[in-house]
Each structure stands twice: as C-alpha cells, then as structure tokens.
C-alpha positions, 0 to 999 in steps of 0.5 A, spaced: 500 500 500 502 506 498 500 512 504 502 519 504 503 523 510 504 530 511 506 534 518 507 540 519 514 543 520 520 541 515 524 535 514 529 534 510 529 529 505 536 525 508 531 522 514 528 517 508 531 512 510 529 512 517 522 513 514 521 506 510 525 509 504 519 514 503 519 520 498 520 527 502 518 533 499 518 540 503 513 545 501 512 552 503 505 555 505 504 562 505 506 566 511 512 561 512 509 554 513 513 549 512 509 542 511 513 536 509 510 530 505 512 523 506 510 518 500 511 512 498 510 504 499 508 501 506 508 493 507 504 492 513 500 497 519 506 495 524 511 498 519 505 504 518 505 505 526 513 506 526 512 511 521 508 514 525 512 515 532 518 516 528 514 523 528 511 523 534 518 523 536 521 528 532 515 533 535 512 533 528 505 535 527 501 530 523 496 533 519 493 528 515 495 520 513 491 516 506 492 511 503 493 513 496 492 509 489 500 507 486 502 511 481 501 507 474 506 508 469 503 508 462 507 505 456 508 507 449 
C-alpha cells in the first residue's frame, strides 16, 4: 500500500531512510509554513505505526495520513 503523510514543520529529505525509504518533499505555505510530505510504499500497519512515532518523536505535527492509489506508469 502506498500512504502519504504530511506534518507540519520541515524535514529534510536525508531522514528517508529512517522513514521506510519514503519520498520527502518540503513545501512552503504562505506566511512561512513549512509542511513536509512523506510518500511512498508501506508493507504492513506495524511498519505504518513506526512511521508514525518516528514523528511523534521528532515533535512533528501530523496533519493528515491516506492511503493513496500507486502511481501507474503508462507505456508507449
């Protein structure tokens, strides 16, 4: 399953790997709001609940969590 979750705050992409290799991008918001979103594969809920508290410990506010469709690849 493919999840995408976006906290507050900025992250720099370096972290992927301490987040399951998940694809990091940074955006800024107007008035200097930083979010940061974390896409990418999730094998299980367990691995999904680690994600989840690797944030918690770095004191990021989570703002949403979804399950997304995998982004196909159309060929010729």
């Amino acid at each position: 399953m493919i999840y995408q979750i976006i906290v507050q705050g900025c992250l720099d992409p370096n972290w992927s790997d301490w987040f399951n290799e998940m694809e990091i991008t940074n955006e800024t918001k107007r008035e200097s709001h930083s979010i940061t979103t974390f896409e990418g594969a999730v094998d299980d809920q367990a691995t999904l609940r680690g994600i989840l508290n690797h944030l918690w410990d770095l004191n990021l506010t989570i703002l949403s969590v979804n399950r997304v469709e995998p982004k196909l690849h159309s060929s010729g």
